[in-house]
Backbone as a ProteinNet text record, in pm:
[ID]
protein_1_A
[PRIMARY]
XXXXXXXXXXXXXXXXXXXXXXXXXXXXXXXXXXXXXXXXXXXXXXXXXXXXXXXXXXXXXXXXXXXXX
[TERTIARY]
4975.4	5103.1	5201.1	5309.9	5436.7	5495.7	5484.7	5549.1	5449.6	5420.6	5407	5472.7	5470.9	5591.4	5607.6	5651	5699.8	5668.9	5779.6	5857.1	5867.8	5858.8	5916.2	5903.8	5992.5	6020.3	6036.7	5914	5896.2	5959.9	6104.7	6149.7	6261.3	6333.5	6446.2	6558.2	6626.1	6712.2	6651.8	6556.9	6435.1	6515.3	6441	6448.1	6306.8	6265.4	6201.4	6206.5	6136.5	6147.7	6028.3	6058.1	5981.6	6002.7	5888.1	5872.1	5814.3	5849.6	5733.4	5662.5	5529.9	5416.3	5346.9	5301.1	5286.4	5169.6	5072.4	4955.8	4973.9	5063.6	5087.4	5080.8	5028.6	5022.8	5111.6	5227.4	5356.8	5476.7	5464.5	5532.9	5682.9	5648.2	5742.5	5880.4	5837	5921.3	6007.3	5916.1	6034.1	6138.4	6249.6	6358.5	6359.4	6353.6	6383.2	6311.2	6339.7	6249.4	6192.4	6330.4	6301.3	6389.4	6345.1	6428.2	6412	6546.3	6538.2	6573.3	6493.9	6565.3	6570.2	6703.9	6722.5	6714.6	6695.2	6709.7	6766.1	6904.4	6975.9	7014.3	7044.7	7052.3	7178.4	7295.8	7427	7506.8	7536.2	7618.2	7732.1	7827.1	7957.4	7897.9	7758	7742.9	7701.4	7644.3	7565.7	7721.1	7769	7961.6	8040.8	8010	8106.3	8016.7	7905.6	7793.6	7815.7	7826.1	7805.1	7934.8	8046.2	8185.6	8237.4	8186.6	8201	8104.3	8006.3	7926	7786.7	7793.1	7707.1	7552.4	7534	7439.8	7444.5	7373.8	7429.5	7406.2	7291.8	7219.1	7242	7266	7270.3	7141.6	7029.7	6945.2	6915.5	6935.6	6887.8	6739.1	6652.2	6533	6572.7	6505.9	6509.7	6419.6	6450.3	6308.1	6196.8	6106.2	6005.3	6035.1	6107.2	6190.2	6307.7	6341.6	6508.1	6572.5	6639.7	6673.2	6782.6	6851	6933.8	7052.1	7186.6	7335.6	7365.3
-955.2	-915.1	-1030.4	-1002.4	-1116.8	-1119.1	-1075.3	-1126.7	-1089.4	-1206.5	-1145.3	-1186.8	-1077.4	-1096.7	-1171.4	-1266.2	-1391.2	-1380.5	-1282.9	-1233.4	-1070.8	-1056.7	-903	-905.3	-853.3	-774.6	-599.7	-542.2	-407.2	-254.6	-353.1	-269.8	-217.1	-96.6	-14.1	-142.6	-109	-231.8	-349.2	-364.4	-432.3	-522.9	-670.8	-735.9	-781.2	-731	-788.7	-887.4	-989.7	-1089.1	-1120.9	-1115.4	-1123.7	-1219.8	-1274.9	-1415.3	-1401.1	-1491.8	-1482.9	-1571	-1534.3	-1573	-1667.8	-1776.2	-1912.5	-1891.2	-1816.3	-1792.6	-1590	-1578.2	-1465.9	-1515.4	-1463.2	-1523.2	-1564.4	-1488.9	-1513.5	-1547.8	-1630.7	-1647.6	-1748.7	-1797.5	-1810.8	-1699.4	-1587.1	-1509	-1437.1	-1452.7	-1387.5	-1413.9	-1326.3	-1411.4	-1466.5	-1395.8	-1387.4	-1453.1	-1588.2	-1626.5	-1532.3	-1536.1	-1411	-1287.5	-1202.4	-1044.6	-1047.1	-1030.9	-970.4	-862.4	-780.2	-644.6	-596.4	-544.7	-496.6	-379.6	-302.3	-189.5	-152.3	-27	-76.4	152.6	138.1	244.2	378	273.6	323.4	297.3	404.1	410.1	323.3	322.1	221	66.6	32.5	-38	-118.7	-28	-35.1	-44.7	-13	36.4	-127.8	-151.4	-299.2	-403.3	-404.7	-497.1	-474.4	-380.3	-359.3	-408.2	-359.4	-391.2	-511.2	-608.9	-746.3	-860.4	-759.5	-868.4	-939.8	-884.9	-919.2	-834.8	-778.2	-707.6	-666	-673.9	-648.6	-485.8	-402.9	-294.9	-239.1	-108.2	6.8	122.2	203	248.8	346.9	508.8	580.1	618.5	667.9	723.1	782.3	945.8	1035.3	1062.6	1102.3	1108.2	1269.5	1209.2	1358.8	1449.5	1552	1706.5	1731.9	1576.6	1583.8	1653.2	1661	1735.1	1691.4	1665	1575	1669.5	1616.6	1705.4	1726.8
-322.6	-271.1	-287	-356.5	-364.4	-244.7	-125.4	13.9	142.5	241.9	385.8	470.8	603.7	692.6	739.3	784.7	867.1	981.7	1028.1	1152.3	1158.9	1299.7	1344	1454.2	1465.1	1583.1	1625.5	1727.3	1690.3	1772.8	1783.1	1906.2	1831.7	1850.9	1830.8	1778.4	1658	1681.1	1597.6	1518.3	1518.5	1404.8	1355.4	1225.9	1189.7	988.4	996.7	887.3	855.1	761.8	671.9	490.7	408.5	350.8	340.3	268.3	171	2.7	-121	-98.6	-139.9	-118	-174.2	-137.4	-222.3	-269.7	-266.5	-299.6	-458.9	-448.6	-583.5	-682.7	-804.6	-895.5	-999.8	-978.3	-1050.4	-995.6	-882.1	-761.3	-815.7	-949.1	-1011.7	-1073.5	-1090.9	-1110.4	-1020.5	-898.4	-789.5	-738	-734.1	-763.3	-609.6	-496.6	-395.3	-280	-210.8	-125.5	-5	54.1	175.2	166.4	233.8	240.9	354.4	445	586.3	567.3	669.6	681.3	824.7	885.3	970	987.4	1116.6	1183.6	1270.9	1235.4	1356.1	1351.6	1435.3	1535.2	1481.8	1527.9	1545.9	1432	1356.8	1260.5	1208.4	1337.7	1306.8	1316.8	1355	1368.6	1228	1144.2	1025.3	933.8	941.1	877.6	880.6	1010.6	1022	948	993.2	897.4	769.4	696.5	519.7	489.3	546.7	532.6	547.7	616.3	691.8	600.7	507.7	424.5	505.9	634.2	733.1	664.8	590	577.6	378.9	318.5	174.4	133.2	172.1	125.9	270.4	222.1	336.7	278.8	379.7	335	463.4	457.2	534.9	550.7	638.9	642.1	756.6	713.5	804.7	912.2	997	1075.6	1053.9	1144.4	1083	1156.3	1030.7	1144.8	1087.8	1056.9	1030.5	883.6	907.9	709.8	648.7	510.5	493.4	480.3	510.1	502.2	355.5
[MASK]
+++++++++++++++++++++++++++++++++++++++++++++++++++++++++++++++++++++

C-alpha cells in the first residue's frame, strides 16, 4: 500500500490523514506526501471551504437509502 493513516478522527465532522509510505516500493513516484481528507456535514460549510481555497476537492457520497437529484 502507497499510504497509511496517520491520524483520524471518527466522529461526524471527522479528518482523516494519509501519509506515503516509506516502506512501498515505488515510493519515489508518489507525488503526494500526505492527503488530508475531511468530513464535514453542512453544505455552506463545504461551499465557503472550496471557495476560500481552504479545501481543494469537493466529493459527495450518498448515504444507504439515499438517491441522487
Amino acid at each position: 500500500m502507497w499510504v497509511h493513516i496517520s491520524s483520524q478522527n471518527g466522529t461526524h465532522n471527522s479528518n482523516l490523514t494519509l501519509e506515503k509510505s516509506d516502506t512501498y516500493w515505488d515510493k519515489e513516484n508518489v507525488m503526494n506526501d500526505t492527503v488530508n481528507i475531511r468530513v464535514m456535514s453542512d453544505v455552506n460549510t463545504v461551499m465557503n471551504a472550496f471557495q476560500t481555497g481552504e479545501i481543494d476537492v469537493v466529493s459527495t457520497l450518498l448515504r444507504s437509502g439515499e438517491k441522487k437529484i
